[in-house]
C-alpha positions as CSV (number, residue, x, y, z in Angstrom):
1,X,8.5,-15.5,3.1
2,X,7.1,-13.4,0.2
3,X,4.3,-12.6,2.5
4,X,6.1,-11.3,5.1
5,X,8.3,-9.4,3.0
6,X,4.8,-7.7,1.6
7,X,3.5,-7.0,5.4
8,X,7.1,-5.1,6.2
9,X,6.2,-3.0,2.9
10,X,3.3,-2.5,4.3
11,X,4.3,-1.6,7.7
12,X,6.6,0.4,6.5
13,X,4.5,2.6,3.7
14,X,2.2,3.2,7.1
15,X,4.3,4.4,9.3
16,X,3.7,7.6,7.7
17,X,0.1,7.9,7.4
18,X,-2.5,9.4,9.8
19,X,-2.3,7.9,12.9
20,X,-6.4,8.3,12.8
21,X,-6.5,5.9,9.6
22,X,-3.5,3.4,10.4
23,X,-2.9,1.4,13.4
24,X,0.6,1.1,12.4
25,X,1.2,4.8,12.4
26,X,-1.2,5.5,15.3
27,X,1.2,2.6,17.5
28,X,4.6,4.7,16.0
29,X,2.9,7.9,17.4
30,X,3.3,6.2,20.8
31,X,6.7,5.3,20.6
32,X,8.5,2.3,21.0
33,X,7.8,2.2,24.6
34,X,4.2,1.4,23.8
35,X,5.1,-0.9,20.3
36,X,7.6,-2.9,22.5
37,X,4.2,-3.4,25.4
38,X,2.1,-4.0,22.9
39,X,4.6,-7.0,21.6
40,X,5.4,-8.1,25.0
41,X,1.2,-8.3,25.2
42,X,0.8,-10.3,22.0
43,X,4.1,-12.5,23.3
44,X,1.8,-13.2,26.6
45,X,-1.4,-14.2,24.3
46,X,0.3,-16.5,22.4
47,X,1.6,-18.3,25.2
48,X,-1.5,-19.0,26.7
49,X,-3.0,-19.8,23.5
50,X,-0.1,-22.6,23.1
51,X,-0.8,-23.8,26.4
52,X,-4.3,-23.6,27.0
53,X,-6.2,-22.4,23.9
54,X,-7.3,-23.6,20.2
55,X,-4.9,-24.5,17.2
56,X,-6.9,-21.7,15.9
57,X,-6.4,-19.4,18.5
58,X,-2.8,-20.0,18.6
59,X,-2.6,-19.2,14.9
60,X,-4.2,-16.2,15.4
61,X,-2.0,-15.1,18.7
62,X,0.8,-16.0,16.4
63,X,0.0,-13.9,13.5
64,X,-0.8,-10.8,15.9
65,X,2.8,-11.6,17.6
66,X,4.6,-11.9,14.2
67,X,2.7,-8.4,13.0
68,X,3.5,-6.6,16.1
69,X,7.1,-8.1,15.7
70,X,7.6,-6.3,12.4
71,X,6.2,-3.1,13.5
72,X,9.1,-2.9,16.1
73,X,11.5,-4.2,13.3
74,X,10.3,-1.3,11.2
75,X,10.2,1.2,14.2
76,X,13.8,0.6,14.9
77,X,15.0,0.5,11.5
78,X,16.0,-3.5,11.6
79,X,14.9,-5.2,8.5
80,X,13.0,-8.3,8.6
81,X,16.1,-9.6,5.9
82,X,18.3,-8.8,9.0
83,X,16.3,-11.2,10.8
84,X,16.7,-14.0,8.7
85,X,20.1,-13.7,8.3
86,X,21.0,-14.2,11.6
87,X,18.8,-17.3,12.1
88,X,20.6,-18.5,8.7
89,X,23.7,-17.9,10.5
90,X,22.1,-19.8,13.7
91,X,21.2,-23.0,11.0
92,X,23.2,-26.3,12.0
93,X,24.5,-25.0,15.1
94,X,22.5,-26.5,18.4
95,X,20.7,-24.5,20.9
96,X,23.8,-24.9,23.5
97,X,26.5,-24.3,20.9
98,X,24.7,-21.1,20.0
99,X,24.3,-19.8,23.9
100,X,28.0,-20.3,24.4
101,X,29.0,-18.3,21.7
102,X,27.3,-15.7,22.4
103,X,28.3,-15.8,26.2
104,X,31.4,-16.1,25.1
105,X,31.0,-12.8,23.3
106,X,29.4,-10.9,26.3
């Protein structure tokens, strides 16, 4: 976890550079329109990689999905502690238990 508690720093101290010397800040720039594609792109690369790819490439798909994951986080102000709360929160319940309670919420 300490490592991606270093990458959200990270993301987050580049949000505010140059979008012409950070990826982070030029993807902010673009809005969360474009952060939330770019995600939904990473989301579609690691699927295939699950199904069809490398161990290696899905590692790789996965680290660009978890990174792109954290820049939204960051864009929207949700902290990657947040996160983790909730799926603490989540532990020891089952999958179906979970669903229900939230549609019973809804």
């Amino acid at each position: 976890m300490e490592t991606l508690h270093r990458l959200e720093e990270t993301i987050a101290a580049r949000r505010a550079a140059s979008p012409d010397e950070s990826y982070v800040a030029k993807l902010n720039a673009k809005g969360l329109p474009k952060i939330a594609q770019k995600l939904g792109e990473e989301a579609t690369e690691t699927v295939i990689a699950g199904v069809a790819g490398s161990n290696e490439e899905l590692v790789g798909e996965s680290a660009d999905l978890i990174f792109h994951l954290l820049v939204l986080l960051s864009a929207r102000g949700v902290s990657l502690d947040h996160v983790l709360a909730e799926l603490e929160r989540r532990e020891g319940l089952s999958g179906i238990e979970e669903k229900a309670s939230r549609s019973a919420k809804e």
